[in-house]
MDAnalysis code that builds the backbone (N, CA, C; Angstrom):
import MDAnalysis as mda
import numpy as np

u = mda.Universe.empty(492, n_residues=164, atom_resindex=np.repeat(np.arange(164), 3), trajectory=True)
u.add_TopologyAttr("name", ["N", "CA", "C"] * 164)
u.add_TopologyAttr("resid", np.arange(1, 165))
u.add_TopologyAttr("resname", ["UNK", "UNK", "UNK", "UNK", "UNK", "UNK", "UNK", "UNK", "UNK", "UNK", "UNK", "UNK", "UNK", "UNK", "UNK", "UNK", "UNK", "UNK", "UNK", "UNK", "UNK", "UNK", "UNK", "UNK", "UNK", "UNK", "UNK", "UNK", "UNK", "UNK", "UNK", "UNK", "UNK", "UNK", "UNK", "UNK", "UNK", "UNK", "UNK", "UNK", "UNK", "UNK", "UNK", "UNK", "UNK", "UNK", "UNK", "UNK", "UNK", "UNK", "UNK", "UNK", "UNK", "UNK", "UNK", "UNK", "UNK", "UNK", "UNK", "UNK", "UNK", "UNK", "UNK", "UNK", "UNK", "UNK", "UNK", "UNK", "UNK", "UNK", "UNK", "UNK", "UNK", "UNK", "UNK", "UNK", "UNK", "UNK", "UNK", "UNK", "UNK", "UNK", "UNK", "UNK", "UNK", "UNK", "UNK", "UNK", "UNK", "UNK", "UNK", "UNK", "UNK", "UNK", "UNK", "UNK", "UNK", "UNK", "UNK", "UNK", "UNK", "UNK", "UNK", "UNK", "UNK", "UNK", "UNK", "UNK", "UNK", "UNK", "UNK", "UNK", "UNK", "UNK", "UNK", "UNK", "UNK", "UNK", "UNK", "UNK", "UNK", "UNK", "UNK", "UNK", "UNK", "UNK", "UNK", "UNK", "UNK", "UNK", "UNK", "UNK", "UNK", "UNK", "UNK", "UNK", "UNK", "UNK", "UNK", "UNK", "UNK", "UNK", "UNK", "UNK", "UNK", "UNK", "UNK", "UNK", "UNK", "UNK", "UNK", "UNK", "UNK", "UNK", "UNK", "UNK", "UNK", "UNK", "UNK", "UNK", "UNK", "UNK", "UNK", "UNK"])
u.atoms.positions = np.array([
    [114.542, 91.096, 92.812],
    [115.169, 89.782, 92.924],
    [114.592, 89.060, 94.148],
    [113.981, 88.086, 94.148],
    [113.790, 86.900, 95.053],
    [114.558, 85.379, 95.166],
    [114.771, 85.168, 96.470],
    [115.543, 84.046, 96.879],
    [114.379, 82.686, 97.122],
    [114.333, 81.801, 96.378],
    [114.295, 80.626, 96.417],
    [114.488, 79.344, 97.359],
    [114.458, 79.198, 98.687],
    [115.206, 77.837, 99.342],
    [114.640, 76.519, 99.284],
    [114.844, 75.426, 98.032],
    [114.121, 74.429, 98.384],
    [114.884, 73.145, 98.917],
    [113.625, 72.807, 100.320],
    [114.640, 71.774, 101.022],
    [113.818, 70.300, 100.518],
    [114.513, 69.143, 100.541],
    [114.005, 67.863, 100.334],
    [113.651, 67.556, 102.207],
    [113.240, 67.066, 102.065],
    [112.711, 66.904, 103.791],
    [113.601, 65.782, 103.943],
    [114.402, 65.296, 105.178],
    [115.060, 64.625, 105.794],
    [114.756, 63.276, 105.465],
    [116.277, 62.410, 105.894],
    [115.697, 60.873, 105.644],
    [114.400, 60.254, 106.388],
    [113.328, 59.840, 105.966],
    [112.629, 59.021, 106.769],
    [112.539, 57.656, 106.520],
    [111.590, 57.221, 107.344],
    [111.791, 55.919, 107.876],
    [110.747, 54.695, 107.230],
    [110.825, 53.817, 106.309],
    [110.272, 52.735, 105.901],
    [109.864, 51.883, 107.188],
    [109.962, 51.814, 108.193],
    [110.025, 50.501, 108.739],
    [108.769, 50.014, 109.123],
    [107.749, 50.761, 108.958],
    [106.559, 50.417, 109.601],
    [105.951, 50.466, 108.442],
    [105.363, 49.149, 107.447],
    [104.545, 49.566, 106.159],
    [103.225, 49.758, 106.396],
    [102.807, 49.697, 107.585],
    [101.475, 49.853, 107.926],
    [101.032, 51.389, 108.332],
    [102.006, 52.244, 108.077],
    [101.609, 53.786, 108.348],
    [101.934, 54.132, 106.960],
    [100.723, 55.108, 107.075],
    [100.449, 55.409, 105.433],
    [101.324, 56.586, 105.020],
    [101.560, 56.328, 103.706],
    [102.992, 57.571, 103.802],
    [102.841, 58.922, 104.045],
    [101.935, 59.671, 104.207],
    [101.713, 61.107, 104.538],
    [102.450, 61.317, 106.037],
    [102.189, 59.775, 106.968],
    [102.810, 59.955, 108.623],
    [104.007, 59.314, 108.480],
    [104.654, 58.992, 107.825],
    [106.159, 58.465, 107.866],
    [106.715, 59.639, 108.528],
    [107.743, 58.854, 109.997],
    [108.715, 59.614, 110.669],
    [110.141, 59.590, 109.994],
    [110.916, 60.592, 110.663],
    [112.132, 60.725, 110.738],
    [112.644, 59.992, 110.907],
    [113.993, 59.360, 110.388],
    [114.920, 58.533, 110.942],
    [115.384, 59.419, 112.169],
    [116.162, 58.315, 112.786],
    [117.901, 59.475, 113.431],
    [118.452, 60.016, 112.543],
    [119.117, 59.065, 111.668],
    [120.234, 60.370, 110.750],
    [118.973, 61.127, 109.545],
    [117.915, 61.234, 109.624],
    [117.399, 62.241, 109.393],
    [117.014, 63.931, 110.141],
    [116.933, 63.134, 111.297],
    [116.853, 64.420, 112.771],
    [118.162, 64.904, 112.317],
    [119.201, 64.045, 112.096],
    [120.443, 64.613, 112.505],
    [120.995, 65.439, 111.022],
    [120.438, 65.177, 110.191],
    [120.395, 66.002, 108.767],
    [119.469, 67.410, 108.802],
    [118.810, 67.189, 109.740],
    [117.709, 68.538, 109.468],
    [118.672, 69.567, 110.967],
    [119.052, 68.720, 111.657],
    [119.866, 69.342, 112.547],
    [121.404, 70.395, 111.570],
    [121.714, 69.750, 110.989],
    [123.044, 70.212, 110.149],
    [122.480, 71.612, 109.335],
    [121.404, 71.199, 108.972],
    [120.684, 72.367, 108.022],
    [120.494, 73.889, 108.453],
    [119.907, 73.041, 109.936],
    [119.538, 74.483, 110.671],
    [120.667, 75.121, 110.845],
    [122.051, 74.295, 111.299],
    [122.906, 75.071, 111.790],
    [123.591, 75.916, 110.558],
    [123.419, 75.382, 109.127],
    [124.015, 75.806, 107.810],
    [123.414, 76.943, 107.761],
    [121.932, 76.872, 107.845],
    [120.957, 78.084, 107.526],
    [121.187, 79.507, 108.401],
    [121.984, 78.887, 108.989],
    [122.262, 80.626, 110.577],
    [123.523, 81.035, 109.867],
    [124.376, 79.831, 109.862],
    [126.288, 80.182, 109.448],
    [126.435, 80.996, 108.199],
    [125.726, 80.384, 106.887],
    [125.262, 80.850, 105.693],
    [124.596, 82.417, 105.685],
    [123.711, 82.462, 106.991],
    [123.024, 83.979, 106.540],
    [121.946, 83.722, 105.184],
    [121.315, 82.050, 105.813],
    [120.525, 82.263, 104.378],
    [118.914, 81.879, 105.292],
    [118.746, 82.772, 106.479],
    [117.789, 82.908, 106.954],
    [116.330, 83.826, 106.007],
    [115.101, 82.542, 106.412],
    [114.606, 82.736, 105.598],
    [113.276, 83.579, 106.056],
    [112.899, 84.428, 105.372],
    [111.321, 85.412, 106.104],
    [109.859, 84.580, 106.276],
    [109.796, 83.276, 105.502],
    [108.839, 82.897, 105.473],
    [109.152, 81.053, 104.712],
    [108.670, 80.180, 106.223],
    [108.759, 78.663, 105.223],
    [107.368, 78.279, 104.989],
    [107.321, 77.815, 104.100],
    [106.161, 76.765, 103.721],
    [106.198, 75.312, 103.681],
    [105.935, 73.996, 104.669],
    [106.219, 73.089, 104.082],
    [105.167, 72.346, 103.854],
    [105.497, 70.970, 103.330],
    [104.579, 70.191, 103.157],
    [103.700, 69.463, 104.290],
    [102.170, 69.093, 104.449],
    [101.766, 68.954, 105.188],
    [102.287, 67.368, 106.179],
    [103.085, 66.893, 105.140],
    [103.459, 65.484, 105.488],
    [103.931, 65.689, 107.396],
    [104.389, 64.369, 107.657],
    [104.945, 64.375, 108.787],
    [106.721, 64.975, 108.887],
    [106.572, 63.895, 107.761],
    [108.793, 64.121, 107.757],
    [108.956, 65.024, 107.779],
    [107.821, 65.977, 106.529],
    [108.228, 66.988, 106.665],
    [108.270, 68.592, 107.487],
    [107.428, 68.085, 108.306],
    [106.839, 69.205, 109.325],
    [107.679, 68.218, 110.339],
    [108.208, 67.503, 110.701],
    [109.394, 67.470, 111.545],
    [110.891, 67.948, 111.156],
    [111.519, 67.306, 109.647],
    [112.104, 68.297, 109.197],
    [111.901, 69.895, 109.411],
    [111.011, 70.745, 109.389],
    [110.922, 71.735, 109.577],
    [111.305, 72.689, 111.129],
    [110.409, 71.296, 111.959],
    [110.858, 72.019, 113.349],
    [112.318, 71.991, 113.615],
    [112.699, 70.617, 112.952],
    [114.521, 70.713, 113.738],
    [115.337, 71.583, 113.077],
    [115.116, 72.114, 111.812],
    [115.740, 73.151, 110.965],
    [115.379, 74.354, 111.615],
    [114.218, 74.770, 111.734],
    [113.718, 75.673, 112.776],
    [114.329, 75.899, 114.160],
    [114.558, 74.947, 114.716],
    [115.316, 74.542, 116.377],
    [116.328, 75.230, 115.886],
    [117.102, 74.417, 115.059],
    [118.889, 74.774, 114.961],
    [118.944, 75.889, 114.096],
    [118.366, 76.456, 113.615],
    [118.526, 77.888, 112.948],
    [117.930, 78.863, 113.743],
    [117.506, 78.835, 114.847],
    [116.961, 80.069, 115.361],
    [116.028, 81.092, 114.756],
    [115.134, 80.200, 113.510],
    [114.472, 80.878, 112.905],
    [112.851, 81.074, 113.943],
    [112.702, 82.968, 113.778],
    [111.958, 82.950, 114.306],
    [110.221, 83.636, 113.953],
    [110.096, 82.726, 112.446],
    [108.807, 83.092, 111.971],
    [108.202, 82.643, 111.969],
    [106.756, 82.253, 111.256],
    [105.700, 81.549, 111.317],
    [106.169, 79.974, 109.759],
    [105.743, 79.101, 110.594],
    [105.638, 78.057, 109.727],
    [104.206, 77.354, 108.925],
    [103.963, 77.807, 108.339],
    [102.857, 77.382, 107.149],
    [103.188, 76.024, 106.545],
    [102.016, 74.973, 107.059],
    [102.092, 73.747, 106.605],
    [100.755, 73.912, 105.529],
    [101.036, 73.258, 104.353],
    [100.113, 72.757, 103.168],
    [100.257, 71.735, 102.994],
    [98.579, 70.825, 102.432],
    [98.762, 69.948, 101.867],
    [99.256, 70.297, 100.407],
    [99.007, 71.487, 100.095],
    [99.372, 71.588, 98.516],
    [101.019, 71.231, 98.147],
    [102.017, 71.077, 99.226],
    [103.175, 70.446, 98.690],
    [103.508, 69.302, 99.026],
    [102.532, 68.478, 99.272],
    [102.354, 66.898, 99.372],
    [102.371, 66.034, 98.301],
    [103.441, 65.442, 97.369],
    [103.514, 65.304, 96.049],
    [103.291, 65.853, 95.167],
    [103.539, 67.156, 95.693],
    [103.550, 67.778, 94.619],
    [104.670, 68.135, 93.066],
    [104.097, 67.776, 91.957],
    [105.180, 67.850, 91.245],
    [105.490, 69.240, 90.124],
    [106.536, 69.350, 89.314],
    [106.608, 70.678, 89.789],
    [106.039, 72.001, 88.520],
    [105.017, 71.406, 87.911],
    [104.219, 72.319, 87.656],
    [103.462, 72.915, 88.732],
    [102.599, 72.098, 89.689],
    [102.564, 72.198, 90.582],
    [103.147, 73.072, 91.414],
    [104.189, 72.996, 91.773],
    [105.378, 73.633, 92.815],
    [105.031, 75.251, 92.208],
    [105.459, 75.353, 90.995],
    [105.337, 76.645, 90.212],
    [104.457, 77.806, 90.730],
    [103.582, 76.795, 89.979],
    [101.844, 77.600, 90.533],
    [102.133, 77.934, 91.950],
    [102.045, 76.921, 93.050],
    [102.045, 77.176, 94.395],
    [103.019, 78.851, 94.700],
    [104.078, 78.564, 93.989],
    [104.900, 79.513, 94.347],
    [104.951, 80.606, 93.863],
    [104.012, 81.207, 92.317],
    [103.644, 81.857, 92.091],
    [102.396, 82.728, 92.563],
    [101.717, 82.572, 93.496],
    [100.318, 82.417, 94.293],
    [101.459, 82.537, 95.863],
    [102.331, 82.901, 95.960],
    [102.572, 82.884, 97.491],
    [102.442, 84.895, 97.853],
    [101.509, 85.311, 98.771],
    [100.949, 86.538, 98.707],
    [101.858, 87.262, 99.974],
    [102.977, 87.494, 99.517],
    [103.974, 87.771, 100.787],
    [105.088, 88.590, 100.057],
    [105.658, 89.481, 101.119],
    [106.595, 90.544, 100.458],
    [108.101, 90.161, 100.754],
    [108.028, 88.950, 101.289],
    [109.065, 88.263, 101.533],
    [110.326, 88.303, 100.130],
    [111.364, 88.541, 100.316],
    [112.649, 88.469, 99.493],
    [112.890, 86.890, 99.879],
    [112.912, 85.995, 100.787],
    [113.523, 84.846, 100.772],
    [112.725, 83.670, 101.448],
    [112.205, 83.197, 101.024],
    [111.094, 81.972, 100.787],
    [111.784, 80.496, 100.616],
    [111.258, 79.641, 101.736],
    [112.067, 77.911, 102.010],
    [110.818, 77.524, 101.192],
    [110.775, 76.565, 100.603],
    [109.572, 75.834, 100.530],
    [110.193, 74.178, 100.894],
    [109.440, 73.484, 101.719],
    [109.605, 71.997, 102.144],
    [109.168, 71.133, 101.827],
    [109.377, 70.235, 100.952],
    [108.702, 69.198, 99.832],
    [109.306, 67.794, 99.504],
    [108.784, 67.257, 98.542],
    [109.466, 66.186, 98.341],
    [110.097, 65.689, 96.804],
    [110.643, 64.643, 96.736],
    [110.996, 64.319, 95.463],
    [110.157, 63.789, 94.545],
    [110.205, 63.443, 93.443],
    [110.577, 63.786, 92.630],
    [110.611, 65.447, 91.953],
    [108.871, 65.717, 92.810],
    [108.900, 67.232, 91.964],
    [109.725, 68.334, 92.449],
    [110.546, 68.490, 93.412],
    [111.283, 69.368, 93.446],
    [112.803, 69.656, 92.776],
    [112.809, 68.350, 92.902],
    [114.252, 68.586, 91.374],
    [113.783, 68.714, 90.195],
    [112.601, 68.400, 89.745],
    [111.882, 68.680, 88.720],
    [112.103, 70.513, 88.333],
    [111.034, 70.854, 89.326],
    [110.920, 72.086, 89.691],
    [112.327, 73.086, 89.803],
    [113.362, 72.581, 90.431],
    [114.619, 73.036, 90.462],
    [114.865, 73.214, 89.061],
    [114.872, 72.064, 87.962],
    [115.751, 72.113, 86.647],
    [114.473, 72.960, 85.897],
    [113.080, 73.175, 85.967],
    [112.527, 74.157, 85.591],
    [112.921, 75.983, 85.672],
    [113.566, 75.852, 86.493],
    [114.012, 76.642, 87.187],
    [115.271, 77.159, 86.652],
    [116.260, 75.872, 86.794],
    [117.525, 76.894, 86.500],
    [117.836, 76.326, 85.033],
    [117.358, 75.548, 83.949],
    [117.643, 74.816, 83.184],
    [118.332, 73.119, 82.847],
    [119.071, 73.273, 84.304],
    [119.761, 71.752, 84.489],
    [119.301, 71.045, 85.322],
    [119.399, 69.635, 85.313],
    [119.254, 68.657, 86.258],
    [120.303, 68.906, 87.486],
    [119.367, 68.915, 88.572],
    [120.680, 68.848, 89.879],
    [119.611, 68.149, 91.022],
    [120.274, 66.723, 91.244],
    [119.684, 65.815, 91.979],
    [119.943, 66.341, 93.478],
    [118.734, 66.126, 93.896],
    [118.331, 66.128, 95.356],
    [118.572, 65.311, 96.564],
    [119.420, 64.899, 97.162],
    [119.606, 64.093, 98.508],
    [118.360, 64.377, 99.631],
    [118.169, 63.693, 100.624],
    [117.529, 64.162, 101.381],
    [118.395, 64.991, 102.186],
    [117.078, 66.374, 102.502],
    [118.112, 67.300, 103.518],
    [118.508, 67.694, 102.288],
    [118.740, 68.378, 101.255],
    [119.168, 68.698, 100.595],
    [119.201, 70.475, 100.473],
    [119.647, 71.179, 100.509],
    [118.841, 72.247, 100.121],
    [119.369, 73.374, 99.201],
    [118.451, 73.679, 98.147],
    [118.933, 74.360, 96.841],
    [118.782, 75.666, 97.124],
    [119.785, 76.697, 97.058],
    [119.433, 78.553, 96.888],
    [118.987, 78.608, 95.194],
    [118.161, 79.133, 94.968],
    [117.707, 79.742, 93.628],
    [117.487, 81.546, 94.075],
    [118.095, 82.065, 93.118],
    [118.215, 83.764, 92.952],
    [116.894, 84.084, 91.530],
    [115.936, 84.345, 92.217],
    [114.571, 84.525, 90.402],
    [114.908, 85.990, 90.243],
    [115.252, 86.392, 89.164],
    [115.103, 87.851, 88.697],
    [113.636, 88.233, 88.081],
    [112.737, 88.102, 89.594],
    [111.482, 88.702, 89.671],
    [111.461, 89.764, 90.926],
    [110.260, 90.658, 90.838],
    [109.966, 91.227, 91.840],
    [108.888, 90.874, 92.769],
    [108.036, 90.563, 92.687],
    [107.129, 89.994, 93.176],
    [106.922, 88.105, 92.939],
    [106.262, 87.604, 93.716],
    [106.331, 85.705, 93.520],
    [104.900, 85.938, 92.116],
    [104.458, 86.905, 92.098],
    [103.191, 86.565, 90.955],
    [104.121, 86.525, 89.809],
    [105.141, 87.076, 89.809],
    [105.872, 87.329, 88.374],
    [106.633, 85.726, 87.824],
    [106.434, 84.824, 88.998],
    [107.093, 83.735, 88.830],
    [106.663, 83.071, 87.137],
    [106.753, 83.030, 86.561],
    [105.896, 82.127, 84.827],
    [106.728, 81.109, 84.832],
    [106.271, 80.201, 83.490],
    [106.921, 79.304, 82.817],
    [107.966, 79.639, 82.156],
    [108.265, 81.236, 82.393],
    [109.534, 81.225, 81.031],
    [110.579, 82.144, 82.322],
    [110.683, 81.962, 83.673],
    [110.882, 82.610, 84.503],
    [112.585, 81.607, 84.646],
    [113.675, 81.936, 84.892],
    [114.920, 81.398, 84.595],
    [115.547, 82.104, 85.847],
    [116.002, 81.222, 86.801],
    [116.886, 81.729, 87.845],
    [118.265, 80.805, 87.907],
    [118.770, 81.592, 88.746],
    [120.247, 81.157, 88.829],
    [120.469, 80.465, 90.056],
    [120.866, 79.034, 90.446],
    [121.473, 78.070, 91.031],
    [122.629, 78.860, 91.272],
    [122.612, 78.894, 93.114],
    [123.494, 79.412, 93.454],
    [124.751, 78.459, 94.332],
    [123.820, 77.606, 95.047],
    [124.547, 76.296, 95.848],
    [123.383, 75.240, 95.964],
    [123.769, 74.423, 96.301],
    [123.274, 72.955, 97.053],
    [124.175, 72.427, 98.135],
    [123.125, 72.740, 98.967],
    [124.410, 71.748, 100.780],
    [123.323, 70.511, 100.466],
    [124.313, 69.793, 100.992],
    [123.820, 68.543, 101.448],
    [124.140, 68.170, 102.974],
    [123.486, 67.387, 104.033],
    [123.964, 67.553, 105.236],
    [125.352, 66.644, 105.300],
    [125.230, 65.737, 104.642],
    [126.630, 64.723, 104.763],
    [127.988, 65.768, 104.374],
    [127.787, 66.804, 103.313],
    [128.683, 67.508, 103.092],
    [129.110, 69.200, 104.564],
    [128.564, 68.681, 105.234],
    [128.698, 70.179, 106.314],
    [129.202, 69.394, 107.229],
    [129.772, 70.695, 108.171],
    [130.592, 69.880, 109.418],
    [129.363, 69.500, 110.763],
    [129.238, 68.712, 111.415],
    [128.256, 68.697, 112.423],
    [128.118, 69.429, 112.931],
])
């Protein structure tokens, strides 16, 4: 059995249309969403052996403040491969992850990760930013991940829903 964590990366920020979207920052109440996460991710016990996120900005800032407030203390692997990625995409990536890890974040964006989610567990379950989904795969290894691979949706936090 392998654990699943996929996070939507934090609110960011439109305000500057002249930065191209790969460097879009964080809002505040995005810091302050990836802040809630971290602290969910320690309280929960849903500390993870290994994140991967996307090479974006939001989201490799998302990562550090989830990182900060969770006291997570592993290595963070940034890819461009989860940079719009959608979620055939996602699949592959995550089938190809060469690690003996039981519990795996991956850090990405929308649309393909709710995509990827309802590939996953069969249903639609929309993504907030900061969002973050537990999936349980009844695989042993991430190569075993396929197209006909069916896990179980265990929760979704959202940061608006946790206490500060």
């Amino acid at each position: 059995m392998k654990t699943l964590l996929l996070l939507r990366h934090a609110k960011s920020s439109w305000k500057d249309s002249n930065v191209d979207d790969h460097e879009r920052r964080l809002k505040k109440r995005g810091r302050k969403e990836a802040h809630k996460v971290g602290r969910l991710i320690a309280a929960e016990n849903l500390m993870p052996e290994s994140i991967v996120s996307s090479s974006a900005r939001r989201c490799r800032q998302t990562a550090d403040h989830v990182v900060h407030h969770s006291e997570y203390r592993g290595e963070i692997r940034m890819t461009p491969e989860l940079y719009d990625a959608d979620a055939a995409r996602l699949r592959v990536f995550a089938g190809k992850l060469n690690e003996p890890a039981e519990r795996i974040m991956l850090i990405g964006h929308n649309l393909g990760l709710e995509e990827f989610l309802e590939s996953l567990v069969g249903e639609h379950t929309p993504l907030a930013t900061c969002a973050l989904a537990q999936v349980e795969l009844p695989i042993d290894r991430w190569s075993d991940l396929s197209s006909d691979t069916r896990g179980t949706l265990i929760k979704v936090w959202e940061p608006r829903e946790t206490s500060s």
